[in-house]
KEVEX-921474 format. One record per residue (C-alpha): x, y, z. Coordinates in pm, whole numbers, padded with zeros to 5 digits, m for minus. Layout:
! KEVEX-921474
<atom c1="X" c2="Y" c3="Z"/>
...
//
This chain:
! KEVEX-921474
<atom c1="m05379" c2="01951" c3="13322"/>
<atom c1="m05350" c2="02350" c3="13276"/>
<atom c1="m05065" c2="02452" c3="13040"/>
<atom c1="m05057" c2="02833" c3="13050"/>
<atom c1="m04734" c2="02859" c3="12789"/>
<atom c1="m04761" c2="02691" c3="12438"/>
<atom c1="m04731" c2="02773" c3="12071"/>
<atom c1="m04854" c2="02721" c3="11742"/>
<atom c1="m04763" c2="02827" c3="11415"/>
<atom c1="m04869" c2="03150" c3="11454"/>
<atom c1="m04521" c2="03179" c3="11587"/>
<atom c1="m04273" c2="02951" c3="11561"/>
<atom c1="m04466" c2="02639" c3="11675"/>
<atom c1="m04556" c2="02334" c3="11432"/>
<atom c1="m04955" c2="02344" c3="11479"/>
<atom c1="m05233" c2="02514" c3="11381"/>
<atom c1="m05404" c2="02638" c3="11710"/>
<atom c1="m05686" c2="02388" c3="11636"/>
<atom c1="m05433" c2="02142" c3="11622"/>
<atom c1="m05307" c2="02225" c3="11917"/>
<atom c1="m05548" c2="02257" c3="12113"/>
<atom c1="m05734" c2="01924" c3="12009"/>
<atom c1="m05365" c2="01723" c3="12059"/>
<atom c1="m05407" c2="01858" c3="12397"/>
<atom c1="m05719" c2="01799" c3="12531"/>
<atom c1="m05656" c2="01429" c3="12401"/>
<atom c1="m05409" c2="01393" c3="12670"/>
<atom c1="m05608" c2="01558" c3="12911"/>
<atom c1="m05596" c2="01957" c3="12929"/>
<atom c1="m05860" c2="02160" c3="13060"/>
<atom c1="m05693" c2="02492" c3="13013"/>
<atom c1="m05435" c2="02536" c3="12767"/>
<atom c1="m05265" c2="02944" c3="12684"/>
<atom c1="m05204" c2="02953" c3="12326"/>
<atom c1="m04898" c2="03219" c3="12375"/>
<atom c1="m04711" c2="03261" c3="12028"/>
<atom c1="m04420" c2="03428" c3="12056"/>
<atom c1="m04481" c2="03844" c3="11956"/>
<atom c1="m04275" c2="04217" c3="11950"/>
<atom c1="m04366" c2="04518" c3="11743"/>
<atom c1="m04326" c2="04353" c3="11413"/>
<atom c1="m04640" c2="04106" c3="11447"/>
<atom c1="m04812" c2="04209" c3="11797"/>
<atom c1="m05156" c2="04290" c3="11580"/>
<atom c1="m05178" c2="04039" c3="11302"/>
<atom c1="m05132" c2="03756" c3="11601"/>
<atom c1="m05276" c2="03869" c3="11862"/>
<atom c1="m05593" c2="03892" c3="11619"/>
<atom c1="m05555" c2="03633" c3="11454"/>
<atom c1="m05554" c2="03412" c3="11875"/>
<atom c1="m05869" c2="03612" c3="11980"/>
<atom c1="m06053" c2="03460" c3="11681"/>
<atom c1="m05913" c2="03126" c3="11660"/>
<atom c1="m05972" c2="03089" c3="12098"/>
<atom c1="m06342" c2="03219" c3="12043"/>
<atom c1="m06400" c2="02888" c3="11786"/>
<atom c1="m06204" c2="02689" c3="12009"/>
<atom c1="m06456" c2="02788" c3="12295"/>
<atom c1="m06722" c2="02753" c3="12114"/>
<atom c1="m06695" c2="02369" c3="11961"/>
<atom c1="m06454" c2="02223" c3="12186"/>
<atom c1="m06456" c2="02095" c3="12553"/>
<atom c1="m06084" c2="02236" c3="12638"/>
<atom c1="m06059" c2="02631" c3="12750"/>
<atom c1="m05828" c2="02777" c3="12546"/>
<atom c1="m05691" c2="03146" c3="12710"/>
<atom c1="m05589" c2="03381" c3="12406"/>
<atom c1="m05221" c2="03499" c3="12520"/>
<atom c1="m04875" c2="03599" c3="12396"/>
<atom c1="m04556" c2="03602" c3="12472"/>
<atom c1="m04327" c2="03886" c3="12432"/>
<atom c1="m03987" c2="03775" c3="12330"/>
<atom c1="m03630" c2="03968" c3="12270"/>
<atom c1="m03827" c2="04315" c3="12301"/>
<atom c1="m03575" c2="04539" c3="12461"/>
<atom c1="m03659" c2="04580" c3="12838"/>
<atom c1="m03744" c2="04940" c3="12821"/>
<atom c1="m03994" c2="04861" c3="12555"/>
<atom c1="m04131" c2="04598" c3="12718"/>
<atom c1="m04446" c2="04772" c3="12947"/>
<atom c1="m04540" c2="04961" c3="12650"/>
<atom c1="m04575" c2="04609" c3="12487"/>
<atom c1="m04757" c2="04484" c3="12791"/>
<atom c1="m05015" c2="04749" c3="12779"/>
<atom c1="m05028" c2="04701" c3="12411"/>
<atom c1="m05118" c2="04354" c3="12425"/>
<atom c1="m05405" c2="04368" c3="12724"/>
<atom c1="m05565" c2="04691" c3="12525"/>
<atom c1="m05580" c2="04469" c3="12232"/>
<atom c1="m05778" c2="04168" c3="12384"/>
<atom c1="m05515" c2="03951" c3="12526"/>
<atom c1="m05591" c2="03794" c3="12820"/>
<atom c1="m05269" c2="03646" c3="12949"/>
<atom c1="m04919" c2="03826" c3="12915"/>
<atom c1="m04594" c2="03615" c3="12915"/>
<atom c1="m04278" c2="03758" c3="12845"/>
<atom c1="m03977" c2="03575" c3="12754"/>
<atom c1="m03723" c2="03553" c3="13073"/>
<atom c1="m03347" c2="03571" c3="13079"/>
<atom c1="m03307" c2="03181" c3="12999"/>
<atom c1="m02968" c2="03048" c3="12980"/>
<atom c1="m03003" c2="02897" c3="12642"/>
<atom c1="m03057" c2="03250" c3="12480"/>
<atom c1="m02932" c2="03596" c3="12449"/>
<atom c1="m03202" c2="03774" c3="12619"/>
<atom c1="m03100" c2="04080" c3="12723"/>
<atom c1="m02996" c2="04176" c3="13062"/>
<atom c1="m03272" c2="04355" c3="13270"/>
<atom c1="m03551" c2="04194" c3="13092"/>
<atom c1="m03660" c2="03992" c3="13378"/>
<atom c1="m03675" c2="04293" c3="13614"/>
<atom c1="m03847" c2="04495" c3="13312"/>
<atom c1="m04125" c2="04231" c3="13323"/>
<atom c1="m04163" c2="04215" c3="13660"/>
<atom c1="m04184" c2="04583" c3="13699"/>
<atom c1="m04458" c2="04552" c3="13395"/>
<atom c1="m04673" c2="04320" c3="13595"/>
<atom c1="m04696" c2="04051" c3="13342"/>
<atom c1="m04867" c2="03769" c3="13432"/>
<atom c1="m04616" c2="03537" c3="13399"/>
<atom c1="m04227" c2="03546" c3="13361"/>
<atom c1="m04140" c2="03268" c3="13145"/>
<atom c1="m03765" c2="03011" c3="13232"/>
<atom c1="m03632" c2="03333" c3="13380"/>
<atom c1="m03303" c2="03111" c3="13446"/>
<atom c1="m03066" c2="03406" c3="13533"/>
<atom c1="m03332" c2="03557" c3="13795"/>
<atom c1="m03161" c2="03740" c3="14056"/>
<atom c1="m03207" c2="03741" c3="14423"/>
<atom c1="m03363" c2="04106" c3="14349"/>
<atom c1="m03598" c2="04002" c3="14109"/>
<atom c1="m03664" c2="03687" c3="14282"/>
<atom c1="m03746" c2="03916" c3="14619"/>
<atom c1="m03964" c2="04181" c3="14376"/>
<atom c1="m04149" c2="03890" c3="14235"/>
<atom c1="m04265" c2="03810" c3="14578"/>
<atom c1="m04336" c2="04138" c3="14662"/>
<atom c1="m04519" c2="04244" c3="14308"/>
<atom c1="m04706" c2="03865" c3="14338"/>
<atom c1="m04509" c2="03801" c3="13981"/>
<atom c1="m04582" c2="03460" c3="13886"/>
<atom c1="m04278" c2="03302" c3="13777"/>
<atom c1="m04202" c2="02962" c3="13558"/>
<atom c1="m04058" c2="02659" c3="13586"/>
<atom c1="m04001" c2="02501" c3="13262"/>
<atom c1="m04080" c2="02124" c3="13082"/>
<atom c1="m03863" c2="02222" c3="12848"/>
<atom c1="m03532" c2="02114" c3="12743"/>
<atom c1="m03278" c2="02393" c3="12795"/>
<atom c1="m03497" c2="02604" c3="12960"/>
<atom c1="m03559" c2="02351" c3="13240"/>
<atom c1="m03126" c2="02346" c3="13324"/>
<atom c1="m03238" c2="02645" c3="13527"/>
<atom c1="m03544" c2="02555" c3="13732"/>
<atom c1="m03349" c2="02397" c3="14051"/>
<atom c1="m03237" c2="02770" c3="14058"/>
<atom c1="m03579" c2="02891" c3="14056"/>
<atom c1="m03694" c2="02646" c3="14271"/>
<atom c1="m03412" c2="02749" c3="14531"/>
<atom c1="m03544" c2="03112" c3="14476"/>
<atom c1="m03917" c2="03018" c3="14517"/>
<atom c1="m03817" c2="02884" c3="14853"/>
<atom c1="m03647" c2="03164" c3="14992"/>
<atom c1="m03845" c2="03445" c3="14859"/>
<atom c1="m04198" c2="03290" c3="14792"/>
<atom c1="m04313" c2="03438" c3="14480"/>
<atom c1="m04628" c2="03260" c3="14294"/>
<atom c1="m04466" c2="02948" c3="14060"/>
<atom c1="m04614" c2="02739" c3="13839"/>
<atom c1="m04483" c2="02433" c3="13559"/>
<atom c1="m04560" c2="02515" c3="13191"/>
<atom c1="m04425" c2="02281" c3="12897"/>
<atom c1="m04320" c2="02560" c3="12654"/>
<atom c1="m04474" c2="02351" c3="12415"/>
<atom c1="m04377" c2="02378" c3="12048"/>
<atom c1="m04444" c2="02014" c3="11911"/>
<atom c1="m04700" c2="01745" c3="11996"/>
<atom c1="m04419" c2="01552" c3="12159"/>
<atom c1="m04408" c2="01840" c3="12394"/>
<atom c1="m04719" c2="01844" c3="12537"/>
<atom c1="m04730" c2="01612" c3="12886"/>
<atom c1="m05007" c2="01389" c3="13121"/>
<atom c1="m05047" c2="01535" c3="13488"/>
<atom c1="m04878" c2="01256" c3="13608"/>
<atom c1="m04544" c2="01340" c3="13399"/>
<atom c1="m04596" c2="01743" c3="13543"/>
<atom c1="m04573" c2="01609" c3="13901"/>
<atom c1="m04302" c2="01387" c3="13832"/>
<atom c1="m04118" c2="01739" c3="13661"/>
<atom c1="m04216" c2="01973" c3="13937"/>
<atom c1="m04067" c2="01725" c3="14198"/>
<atom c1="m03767" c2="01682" c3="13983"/>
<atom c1="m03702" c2="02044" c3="13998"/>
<atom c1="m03600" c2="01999" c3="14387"/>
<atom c1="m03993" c2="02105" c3="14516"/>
<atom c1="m04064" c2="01901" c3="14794"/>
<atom c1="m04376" c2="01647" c3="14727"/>
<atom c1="m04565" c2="01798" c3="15006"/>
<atom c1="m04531" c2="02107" c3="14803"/>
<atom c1="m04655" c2="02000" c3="14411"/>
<atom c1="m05023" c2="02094" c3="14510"/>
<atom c1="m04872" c2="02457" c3="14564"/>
<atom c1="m04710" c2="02497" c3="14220"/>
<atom c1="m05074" c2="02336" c3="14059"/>
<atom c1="m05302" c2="02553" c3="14264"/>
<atom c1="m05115" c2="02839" c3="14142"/>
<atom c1="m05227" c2="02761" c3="13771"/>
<atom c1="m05529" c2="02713" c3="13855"/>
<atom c1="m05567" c2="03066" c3="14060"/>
<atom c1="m05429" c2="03248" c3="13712"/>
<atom c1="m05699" c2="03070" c3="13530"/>
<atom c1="m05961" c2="03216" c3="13796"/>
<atom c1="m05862" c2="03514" c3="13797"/>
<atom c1="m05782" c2="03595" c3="13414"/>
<atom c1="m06132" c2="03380" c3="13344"/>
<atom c1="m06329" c2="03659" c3="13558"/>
//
């Protein structure tokens, strides 16, 4: 199992990293992002305080854990300068928080983090057939979500992903243990997103080709 979008309480999730990432390799992770939640107020105390905590992890555990963040309600014309921020600083894998329908994310941020190049877009639920077509043209990975209330949105992404082709993968948004899932649950959620079952190994492989690449 690779989970690229979780949190801990360095954010507003309910484990310590350690926790986290221990709960998860119990149930089978091989990668998991540790991606607590960040804008200008805390970008430097967490993102230092992930670089150190993923280097022990490394070190005395047999799970990968990939030191990220996830920028969330920055204003979209703030949001590369956040971006560039982040990677300069260490992190390896840049989510932003997408235009989900459960919250009042500000119009334009999913085009702002597009346009960024951020690794991935998280439950960008409001994605437009613009964004949608300059995801697949910028090779913007977006998200569906495990999530409850992000995931009302992913047959729309899936519809999207279909038409336009831009890189997709599953994350669980993870926030408690009970959020963290088994590969067999992920293929049962991808499928129940409206991808064909021909298709799951797709949406997988595209985890998997982050991992490479950010791993290099």
């Amino acid at each position: 199992m690779i989970d690229l979008h979780t949190h801990s309480l360095l954010s507003d999730g309910e484990l310590l990293p350690s926790e986290l990432a221990r709960r998860a390799e119990e149930k089978g992770y091989t990668i998991l992002g540790i991606t607590d939640h960040i804008d200008f107020s805390n970008f430097e105390s967490v993102i230092s305080s992930i670089l150190k905590v993923a280097e022990s992890i490394n070190t005395s555990m047999k799970i990968r854990v990939i030191p990220g963040v996830e920028i969330t309600h920055v204003h979209p014309v703030k949001i590369a300068q956040l971006v560039y921020l982040a990677r300069k600083s260490g992190i390896k894998l840049v989510i932003v928080h997408g235009e989900t329908v459960v919250e009042p994310v500000l119009k334009g941020t999913n085009h702002a983090a597009i346009e960024a190049g951020v690794d991935i877009l998280a439950h960008p639920g409001l994605l437009t057939e613009e964004d949608a077509k300059l995801a697949a043209e910028k090779k913007i990975t977006l998200e569906i979500s495990a999530r409850h209330g992000h995931s009302f949105s992913n047959g729309h992404i899936v519809r999207l992903w279909y038409k336009y082709g831009f890189p997709i993968v599953l994350n669980t948004d993870t926030h408690s243990p009970e959020d963290l899932i088994d590969d067999n649950f992920a293929r049962t959620l991808i499928i129940s997103a409206g991808i064909k079952e021909v298709d799951v190994k797709k949406v997988l492989d595209n985890s998997s080709a982050i991992v490479n690449r950010l791993l290099k």
